[in-house]
N, C-alpha and C positions, 0 to 999 in steps of 0.2 A: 254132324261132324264139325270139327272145327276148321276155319279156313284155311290154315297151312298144310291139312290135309286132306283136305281136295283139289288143293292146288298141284299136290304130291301125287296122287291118283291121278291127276288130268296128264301130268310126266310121264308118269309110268305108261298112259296107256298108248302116248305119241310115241315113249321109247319102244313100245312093244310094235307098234305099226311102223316101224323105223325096221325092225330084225325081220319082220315079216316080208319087206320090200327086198330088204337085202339078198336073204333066202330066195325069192324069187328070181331076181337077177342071177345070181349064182345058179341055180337050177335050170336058169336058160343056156347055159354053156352046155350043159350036161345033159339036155334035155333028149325025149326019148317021145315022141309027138303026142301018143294018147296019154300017158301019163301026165305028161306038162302042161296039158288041156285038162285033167280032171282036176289040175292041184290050183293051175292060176288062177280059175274064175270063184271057187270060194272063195281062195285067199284074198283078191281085190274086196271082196262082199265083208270081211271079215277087218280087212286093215281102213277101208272107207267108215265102218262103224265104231272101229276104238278110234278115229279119228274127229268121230263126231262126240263120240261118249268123253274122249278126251277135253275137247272143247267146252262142254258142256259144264264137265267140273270145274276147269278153272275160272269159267265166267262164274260157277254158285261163288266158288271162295274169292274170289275179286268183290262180288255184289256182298259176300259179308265183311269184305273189308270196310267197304262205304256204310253200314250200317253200327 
């Protein structure tokens, strides 16, 4: 792929771990105790990972910029 987009995908996946955090928050107000227990701990599992996958791409397209 080319660098400006995987710099783009690296965005996308910190904006998606951005809505996923917020959700949670939000669902803490409302929360209902075993529900809010099944839904936080994938979601942390799930927003730690597009947060690394996000990283990830934008170091590839920065290293293909130096290239």
């Amino acid at each position: 792929m080319k660098k400006e987009t995987l710099k783009e995908l690296g965005k996308l996946h910190f904006d998606i771990s951005k809505i996923i955090i917020a959700l949670i928050i939000i669902g803490g107000f409302f929360k209902n105790e075993k529900a809010y227990e099944d839904i936080i701990i994938p979601s942390i599992f799930v927003t730690i990972g597009l947060i690394i996958v996000g990283t990830l791409l934008i170091n590839k397209g920065a290293k293909d910029d130096c290239e």
